[in-house]
Backbone bond lengths (Angstrom), bond angles and torsions (degrees), N, CA, C in turn:
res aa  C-N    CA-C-N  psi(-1)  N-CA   C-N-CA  omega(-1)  CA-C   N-CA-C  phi
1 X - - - 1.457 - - 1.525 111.64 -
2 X 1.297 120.67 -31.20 1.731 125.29 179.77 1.570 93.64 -105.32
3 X 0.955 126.92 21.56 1.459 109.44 162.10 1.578 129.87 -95.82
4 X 1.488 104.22 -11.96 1.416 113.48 172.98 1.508 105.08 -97.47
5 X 1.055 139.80 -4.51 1.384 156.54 178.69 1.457 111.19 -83.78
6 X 1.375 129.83 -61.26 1.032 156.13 168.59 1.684 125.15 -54.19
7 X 1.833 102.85 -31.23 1.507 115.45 170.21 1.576 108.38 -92.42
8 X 1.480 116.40 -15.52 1.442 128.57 176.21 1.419 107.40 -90.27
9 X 1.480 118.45 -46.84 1.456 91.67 166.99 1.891 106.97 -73.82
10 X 1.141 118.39 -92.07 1.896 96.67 178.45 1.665 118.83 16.65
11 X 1.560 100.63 -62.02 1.718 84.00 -161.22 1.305 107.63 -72.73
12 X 1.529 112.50 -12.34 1.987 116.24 -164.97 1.273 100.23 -79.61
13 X 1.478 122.22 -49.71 1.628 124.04 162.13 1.313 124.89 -40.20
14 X 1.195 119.31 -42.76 1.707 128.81 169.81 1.509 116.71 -65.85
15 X 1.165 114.53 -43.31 1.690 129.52 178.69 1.470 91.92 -76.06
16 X 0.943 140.94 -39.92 1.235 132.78 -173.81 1.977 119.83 -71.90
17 X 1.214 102.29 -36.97 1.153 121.75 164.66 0.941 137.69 -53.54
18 X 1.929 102.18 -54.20 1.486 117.34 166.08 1.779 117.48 -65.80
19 X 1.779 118.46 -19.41 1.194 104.67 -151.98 1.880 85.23 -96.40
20 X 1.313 105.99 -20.49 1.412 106.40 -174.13 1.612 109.71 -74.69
21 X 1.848 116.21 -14.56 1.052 123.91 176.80 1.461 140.21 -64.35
22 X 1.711 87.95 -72.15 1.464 106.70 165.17 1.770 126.17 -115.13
23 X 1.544 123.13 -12.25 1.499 110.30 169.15 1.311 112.41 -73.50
24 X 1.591 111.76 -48.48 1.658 109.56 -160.62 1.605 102.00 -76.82
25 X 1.221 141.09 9.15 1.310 122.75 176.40 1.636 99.20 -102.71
26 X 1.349 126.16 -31.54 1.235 120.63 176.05 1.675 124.46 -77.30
27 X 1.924 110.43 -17.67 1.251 111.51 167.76 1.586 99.02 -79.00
28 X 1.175 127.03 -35.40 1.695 115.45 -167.98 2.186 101.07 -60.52
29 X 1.536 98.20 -32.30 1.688 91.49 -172.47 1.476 106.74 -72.06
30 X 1.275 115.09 -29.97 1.569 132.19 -149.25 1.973 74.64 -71.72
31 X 1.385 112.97 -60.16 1.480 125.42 -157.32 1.688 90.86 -55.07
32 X 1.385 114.17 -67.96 1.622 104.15 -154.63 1.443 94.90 -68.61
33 X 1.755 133.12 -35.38 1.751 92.93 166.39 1.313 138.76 -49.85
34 X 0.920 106.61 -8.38 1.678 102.05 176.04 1.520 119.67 -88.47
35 X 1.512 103.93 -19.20 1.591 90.03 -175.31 1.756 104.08 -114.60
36 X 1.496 107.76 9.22 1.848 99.63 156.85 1.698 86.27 155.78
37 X 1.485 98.61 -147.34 1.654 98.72 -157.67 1.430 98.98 -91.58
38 X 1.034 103.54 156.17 2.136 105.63 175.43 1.544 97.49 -98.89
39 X 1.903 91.21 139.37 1.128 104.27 -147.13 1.854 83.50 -110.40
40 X 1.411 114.35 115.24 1.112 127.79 154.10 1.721 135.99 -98.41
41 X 1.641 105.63 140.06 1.744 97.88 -158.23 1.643 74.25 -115.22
């Protein structure tokens, strides 16, 4: 009964990981090229 619970949370933690990993850092660059130069310190 907690085993389909347990593989649903797992995979949401993993998807979560990956999306915080590699999409959202390449939509944030994709975003500030468009509105001028990215400003690195």
């Amino acid at each position: 009964m907690l085993q389909p619970m347990a593989i649903a949370a797992i995979g949401g933690l993993l998807m979560e990981n990956f999306m915080s990993l590699f999409p959202m850092p390449c939509l944030y660059l994709m975003a500030n090229r468009e509105h001028g130069e990215l400003h690195t310190s």
